[in-house]
C-alpha positions in Angstrom: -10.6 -38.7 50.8 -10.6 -37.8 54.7 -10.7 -34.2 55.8 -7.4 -34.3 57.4 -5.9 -35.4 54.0 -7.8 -33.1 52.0 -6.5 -30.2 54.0 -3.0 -31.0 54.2 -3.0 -31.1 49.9 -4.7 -28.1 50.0 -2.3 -26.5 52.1 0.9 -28.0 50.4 -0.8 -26.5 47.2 -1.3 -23.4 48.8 2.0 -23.0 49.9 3.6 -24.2 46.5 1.6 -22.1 44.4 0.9 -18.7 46.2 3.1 -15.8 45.9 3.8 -12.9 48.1 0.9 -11.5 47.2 -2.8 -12.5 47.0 -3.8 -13.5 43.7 -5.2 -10.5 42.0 -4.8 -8.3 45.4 -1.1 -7.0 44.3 -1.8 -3.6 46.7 -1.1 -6.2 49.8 1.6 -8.1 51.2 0.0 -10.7 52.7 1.2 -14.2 54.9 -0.5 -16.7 57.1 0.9 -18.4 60.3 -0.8 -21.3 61.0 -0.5 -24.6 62.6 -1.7 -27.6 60.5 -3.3 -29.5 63.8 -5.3 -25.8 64.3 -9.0 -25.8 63.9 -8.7 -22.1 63.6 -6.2 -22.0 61.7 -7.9 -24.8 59.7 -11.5 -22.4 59.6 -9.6 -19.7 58.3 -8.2 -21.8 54.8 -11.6 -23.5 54.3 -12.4 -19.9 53.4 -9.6 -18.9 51.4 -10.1 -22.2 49.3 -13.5 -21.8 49.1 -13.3 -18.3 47.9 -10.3 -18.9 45.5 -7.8 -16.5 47.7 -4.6 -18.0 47.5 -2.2 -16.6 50.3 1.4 -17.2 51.3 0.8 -19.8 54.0 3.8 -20.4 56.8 3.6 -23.5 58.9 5.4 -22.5 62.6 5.7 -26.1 63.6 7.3 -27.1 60.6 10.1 -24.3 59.9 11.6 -22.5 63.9 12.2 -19.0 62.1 8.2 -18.7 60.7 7.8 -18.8 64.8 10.8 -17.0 65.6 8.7 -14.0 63.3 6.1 -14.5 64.7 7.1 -14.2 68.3 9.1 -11.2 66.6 5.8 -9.7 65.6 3.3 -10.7 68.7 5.0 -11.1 71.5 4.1 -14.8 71.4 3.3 -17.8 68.9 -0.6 -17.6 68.2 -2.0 -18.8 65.2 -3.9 -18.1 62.6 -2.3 -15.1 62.0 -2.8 -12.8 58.8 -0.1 -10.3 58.5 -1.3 -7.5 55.9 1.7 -5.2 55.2 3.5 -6.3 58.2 0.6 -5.6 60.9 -0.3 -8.9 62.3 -3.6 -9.7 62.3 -5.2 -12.7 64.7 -8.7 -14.2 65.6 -10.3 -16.4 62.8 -13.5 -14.1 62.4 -11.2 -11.2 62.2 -9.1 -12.8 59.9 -12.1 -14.1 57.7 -14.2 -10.7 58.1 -11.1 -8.9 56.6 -10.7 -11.6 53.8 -13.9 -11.0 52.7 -14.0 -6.8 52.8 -10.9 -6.2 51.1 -9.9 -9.3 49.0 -13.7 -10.7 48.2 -16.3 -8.5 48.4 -13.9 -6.0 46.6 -13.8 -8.0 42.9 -17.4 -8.6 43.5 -18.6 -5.1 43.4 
């Protein structure tokens, strides 16, 4: 199966089977923005799949009000964005750094 492929079922099954909160992580409130043609964006759910995070994930291209709130919360469109508890969140290594402190590492220890 290509990578592009791969990533879009991965996504779709993200998005169909994530709640509002991360799996196991009920103290956050958690949702991606992303773009599915974003290698960022893309860096960012290689992690959470490979880690087992699931996380509401919103597609702006594909739905005008997930970048309408967005642009609400930024100022502008950029993606990946991680919004924890309604603070937006952007930059892949942030993003992936946080991930791994408070949603990882956290059930590990």
């Amino acid at each position: 199966m290509n990578k592009s492929l791969y990533s879009v079922i991965f996504v779709l099954f993200l998005f169909f089977a994530a709640d509002s909160y991360a799996e196991g992580h009920p103290q956050y409130h958690l949702t991606l923005y992303y773009k599915v043609d974003c290698p960022y964006c893309q860096k960012v759910i290689r992690h959470l799949n490979m880690n087992g995070v699931a996380i509401p994930l919103r597609e702006v291209n594909q739905d005008y009000s997930y970048r309408e709130a967005l642009r609400g919360m930024l100022g502008r469109s950029q993606v990946p964005c991680l919004v924890v508890d309604g603070q937006p969140m952007v930059e892949s290594d942030e993003i992936i750094q946080w991930v791994d402190e408070h949603l990882i590492h956290s059930v590990v220890q």
